[in-house]
C-alpha positions as CSV (number, residue, x, y, z in Angstrom):
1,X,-58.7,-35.9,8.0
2,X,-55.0,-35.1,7.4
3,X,-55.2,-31.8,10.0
4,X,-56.5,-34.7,12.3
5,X,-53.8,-37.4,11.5
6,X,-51.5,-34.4,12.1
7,X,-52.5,-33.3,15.5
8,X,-52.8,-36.9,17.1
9,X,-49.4,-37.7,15.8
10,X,-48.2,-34.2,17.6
11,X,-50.4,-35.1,20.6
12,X,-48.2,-38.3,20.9
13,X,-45.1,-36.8,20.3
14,X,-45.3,-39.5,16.7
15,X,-43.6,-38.7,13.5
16,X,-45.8,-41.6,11.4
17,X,-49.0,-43.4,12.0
18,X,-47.0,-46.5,13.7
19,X,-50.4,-49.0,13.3
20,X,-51.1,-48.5,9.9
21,X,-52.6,-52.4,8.6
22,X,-50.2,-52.1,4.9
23,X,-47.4,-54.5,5.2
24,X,-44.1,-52.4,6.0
25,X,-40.6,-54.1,6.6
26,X,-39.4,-50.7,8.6
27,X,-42.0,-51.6,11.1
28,X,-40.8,-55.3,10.8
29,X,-40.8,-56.8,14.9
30,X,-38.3,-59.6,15.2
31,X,-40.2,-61.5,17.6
32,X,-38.8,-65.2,18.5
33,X,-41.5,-66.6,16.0
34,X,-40.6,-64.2,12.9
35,X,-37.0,-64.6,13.6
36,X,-37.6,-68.4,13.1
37,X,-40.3,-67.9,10.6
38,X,-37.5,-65.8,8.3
39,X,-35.2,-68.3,9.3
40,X,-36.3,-70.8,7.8
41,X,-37.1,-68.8,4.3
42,X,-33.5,-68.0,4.6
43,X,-32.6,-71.5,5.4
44,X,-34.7,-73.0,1.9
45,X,-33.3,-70.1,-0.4
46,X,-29.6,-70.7,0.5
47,X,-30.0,-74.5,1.0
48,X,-31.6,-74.4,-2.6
49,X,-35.0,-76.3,-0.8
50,X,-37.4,-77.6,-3.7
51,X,-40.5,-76.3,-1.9
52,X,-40.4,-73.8,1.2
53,X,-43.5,-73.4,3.2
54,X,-44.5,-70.7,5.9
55,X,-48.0,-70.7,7.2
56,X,-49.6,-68.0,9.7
57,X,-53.3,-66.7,10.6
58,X,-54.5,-63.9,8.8
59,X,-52.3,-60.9,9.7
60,X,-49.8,-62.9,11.6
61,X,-47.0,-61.0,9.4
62,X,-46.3,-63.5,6.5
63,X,-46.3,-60.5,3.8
64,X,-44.3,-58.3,5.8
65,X,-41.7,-60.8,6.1
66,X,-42.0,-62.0,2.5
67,X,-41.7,-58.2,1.4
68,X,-38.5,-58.2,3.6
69,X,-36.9,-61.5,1.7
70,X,-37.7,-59.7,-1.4
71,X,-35.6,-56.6,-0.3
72,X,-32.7,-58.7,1.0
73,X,-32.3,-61.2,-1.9
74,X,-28.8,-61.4,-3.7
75,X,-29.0,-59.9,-7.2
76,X,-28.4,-62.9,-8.8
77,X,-31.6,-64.6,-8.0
78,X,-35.0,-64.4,-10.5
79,X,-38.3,-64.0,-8.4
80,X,-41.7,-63.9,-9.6
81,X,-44.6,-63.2,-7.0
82,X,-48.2,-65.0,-7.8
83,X,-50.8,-64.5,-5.6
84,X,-54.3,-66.0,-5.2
85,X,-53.3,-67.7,-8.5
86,X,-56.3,-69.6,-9.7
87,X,-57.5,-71.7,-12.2
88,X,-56.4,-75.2,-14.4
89,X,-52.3,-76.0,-15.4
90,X,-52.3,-74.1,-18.5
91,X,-54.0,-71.3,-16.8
92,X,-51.1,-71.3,-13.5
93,X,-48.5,-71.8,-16.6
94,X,-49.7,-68.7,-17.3
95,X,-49.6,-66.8,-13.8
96,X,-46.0,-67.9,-13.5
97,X,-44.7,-67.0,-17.0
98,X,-46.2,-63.4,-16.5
99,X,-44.3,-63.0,-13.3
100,X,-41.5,-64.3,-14.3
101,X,-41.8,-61.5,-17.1
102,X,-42.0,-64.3,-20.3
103,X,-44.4,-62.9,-23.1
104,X,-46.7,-65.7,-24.3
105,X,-49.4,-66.3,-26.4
106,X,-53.5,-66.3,-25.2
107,X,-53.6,-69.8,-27.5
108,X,-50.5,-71.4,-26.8
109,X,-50.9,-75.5,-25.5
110,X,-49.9,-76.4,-22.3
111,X,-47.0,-78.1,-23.7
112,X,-45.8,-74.8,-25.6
113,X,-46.3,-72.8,-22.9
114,X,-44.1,-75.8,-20.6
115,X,-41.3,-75.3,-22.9
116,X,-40.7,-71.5,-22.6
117,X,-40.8,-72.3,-18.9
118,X,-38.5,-75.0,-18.9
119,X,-36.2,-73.2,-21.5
120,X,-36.4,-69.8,-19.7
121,X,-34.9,-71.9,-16.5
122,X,-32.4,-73.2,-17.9
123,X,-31.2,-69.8,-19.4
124,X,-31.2,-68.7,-15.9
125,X,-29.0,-71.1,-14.7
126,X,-26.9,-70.9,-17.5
127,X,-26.1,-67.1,-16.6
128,X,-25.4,-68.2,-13.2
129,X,-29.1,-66.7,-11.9
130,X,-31.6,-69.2,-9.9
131,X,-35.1,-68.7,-9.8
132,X,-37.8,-68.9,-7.1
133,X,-41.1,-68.5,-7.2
134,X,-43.4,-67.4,-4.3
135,X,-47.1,-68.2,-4.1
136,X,-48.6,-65.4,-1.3
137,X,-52.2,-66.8,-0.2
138,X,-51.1,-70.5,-1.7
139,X,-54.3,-72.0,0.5
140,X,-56.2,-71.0,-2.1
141,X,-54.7,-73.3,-5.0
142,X,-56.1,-76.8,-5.5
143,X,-54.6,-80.0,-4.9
144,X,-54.0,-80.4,-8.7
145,X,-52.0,-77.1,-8.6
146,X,-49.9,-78.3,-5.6
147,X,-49.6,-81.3,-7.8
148,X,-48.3,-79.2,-10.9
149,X,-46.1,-77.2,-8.7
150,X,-44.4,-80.5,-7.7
151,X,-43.4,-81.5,-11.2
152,X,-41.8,-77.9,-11.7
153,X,-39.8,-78.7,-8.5
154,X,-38.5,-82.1,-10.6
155,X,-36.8,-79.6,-13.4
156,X,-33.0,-79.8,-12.4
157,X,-29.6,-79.8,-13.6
158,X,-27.3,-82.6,-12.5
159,X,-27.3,-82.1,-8.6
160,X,-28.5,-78.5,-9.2
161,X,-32.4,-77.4,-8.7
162,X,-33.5,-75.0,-11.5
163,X,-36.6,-73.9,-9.1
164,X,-37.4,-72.9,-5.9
165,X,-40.9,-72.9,-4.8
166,X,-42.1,-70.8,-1.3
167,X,-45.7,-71.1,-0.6
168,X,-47.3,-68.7,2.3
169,X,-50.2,-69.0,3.4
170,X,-53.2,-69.4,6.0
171,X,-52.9,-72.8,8.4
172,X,-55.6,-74.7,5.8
173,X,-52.4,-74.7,3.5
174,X,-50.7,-77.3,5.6
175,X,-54.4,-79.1,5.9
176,X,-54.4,-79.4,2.3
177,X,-50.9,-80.3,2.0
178,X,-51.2,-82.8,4.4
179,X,-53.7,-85.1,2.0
180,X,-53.1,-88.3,1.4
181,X,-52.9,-87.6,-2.4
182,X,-50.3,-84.8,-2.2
183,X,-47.8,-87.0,0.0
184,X,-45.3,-86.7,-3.0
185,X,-45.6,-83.0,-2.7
186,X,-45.0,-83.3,1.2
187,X,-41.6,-84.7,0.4
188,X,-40.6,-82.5,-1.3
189,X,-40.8,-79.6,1.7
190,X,-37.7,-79.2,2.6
191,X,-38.2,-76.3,4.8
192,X,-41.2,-75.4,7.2
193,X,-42.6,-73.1,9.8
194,X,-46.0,-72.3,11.3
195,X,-46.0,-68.7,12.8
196,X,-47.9,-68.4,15.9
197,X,-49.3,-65.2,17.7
198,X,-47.5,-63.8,19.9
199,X,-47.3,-64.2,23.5
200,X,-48.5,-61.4,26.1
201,X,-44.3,-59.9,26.6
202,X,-44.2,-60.2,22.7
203,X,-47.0,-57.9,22.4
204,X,-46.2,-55.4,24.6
205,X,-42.5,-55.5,22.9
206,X,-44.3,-55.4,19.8
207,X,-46.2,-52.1,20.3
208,X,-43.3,-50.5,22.1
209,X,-41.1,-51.7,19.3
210,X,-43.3,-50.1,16.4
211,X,-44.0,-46.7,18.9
212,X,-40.6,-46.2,19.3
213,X,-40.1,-46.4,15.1
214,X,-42.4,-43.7,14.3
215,X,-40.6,-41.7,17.1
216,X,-42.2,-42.1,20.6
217,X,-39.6,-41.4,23.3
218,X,-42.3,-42.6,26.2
219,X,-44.5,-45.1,27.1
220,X,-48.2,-44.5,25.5
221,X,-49.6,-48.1,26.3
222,X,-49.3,-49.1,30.1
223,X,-48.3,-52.7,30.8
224,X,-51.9,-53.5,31.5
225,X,-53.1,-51.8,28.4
226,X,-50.9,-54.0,26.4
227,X,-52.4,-57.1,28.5
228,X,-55.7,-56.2,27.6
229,X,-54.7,-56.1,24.0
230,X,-53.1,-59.2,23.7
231,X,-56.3,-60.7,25.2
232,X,-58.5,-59.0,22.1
233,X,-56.2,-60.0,19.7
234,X,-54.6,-63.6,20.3
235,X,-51.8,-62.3,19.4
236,X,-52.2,-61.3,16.0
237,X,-50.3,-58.4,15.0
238,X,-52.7,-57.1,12.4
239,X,-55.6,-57.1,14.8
240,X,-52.9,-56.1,17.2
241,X,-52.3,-52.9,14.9
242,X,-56.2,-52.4,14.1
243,X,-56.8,-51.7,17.8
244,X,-54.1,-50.0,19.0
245,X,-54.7,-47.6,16.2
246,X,-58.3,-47.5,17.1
247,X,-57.1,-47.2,20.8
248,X,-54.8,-44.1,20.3
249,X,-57.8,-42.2,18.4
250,X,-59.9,-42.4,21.4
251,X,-57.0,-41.9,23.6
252,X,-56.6,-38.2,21.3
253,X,-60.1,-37.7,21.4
254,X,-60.6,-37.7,25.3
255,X,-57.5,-35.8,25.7
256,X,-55.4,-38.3,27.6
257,X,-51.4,-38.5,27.2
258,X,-51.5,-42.3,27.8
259,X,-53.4,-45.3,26.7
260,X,-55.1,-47.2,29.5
261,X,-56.8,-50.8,29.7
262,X,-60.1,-48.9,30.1
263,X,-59.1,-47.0,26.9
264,X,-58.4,-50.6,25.2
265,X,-61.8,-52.0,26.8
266,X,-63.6,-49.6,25.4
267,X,-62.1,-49.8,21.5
268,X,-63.1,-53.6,22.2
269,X,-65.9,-53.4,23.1
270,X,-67.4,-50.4,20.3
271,X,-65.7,-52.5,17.6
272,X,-67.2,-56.0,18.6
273,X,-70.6,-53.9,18.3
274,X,-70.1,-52.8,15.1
275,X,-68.7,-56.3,14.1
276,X,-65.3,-54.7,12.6
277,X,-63.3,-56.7,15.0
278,X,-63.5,-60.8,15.2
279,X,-61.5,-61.0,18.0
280,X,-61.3,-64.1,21.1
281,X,-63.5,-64.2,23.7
């Protein structure tokens, strides 16, 4: 498998695999969506925004750009990362302390557990550090969470907020949000972007863009091929990466130097058969 990675990355004239699926911030695509998307997570960190939310369809790059805030952060802010965080108050209590680093103990109450959280705050602030906390997949957490997360958001310090919440997720996070008995917690989003796929001249920017980073000096994907793919894909850059991937295997396989719509046609249409692709019509 390596000795064949190898080869189709010297058939292409490719130092890396450029559609690998893991998140990767050197691959990053500033398309006019993610520029606004990171915008706006930029916007709530240095505007000190209670609650920041970004939502996306699966793959749309949320991760990726998160992973990039994380890299780019000044030193002087405290992050902890939850995700898929499940389960009742004490139980989140929990999920946050731990990424925030705070030991505590399996049997401590709820209201023990809110005092080293409210106490490690404002030790924070108090060394001139603020604190966010950023819930990756946050669709998943119930209304009573959201509800919870709103009272952290009410810890403060005169005009200053001790907490600053970013939730990413799929779009049922803003259907859930948008129930008429979080409307508290909806006032307190101070910052918020949906991330759309991309258009067809995104797309094709968006696999030339990632070509040209693991070292293509040529076009591999014709305009039409990149037409095609946008088609499959909605748009989607995960699903975009899944078939050009797929698409430059076969392209290796038959011996061709450049990917063509029929190549693309035919990835779709193997993968649709084999029900590893749920792509649009």
């Amino acid at each position: 498998m390596t000795s064949t990675l190898r080869i189709y990355n010297d058939h292409f004239g490719l130092a890396e695999r450029p559609f690998t699926l893991l998140p990767d911030p050197d691959f990053l695509y500033w398309s006019e969506s993610h520029t606004r998307a990171y915008a706006m997570l930029e916007y709530g960190m240095l505007t000190h925004a209670p609650i920041t939310v970004i939502t996306g369809e699966i793959g749309a790059g949320k991760t990726t750009l998160l992973r990039h805030l994380l890299r780019s952060l000044p030193e002087d802010f405290t992050v902890g990362l939850i995700s898929n965080a499940q389960g009742n108050r004490g139980e989140l209590l929990h999920w946050v302390l731990m990424a925030l680093g705070v030991p505590t103990a399996s049997d401590a109450t709820y209201v023990q557990l809110f005092a080293q959280f409210q106490d490690f705050l404002i030790e924070e602030y108090a060394d001139g550090r603020r604190t966010m906390l950023i819930f990756d997949e946050a669709q998943n957490l119930s209304v009573e969470t959201l509800e919870e997360l709103r009272m952290f958001s009410n810890i403060n310090a005169d005009k200053d907020e001790l907490i600053q919440l970013v939730l990413v997720g799929q779009p049922e996070l803003r259907d859930l949000i948008a129930q008429p008995r979080l409307v508290q917690f909806a006032q307190r989003v101070a910052a918020e972007y949906h991330l759309p796929g991309m258009t067809a001249d995104q797309v094709q920017a968006y696999i030339g863009h990632r070509l040209a980073v693991a070292g293509a000096d040529h076009e591999i994907f014709t305009p039409a091929a990149c037409e095609c793919v946008h088609l499959a894909s909605r748009g989607v850059p995960r699903l975009v990466n899944q078939i050009c991937d797929y698409a430059l295997v076969y392209a290796f396989t038959d011996g061709l130097d450049v990917v063509d719509a029929r190549v693309i046609e035919q990835v779709v249409t193997d993968r649709r058969m084999h029900g590893n692709l749920k792509m649009a019509g």
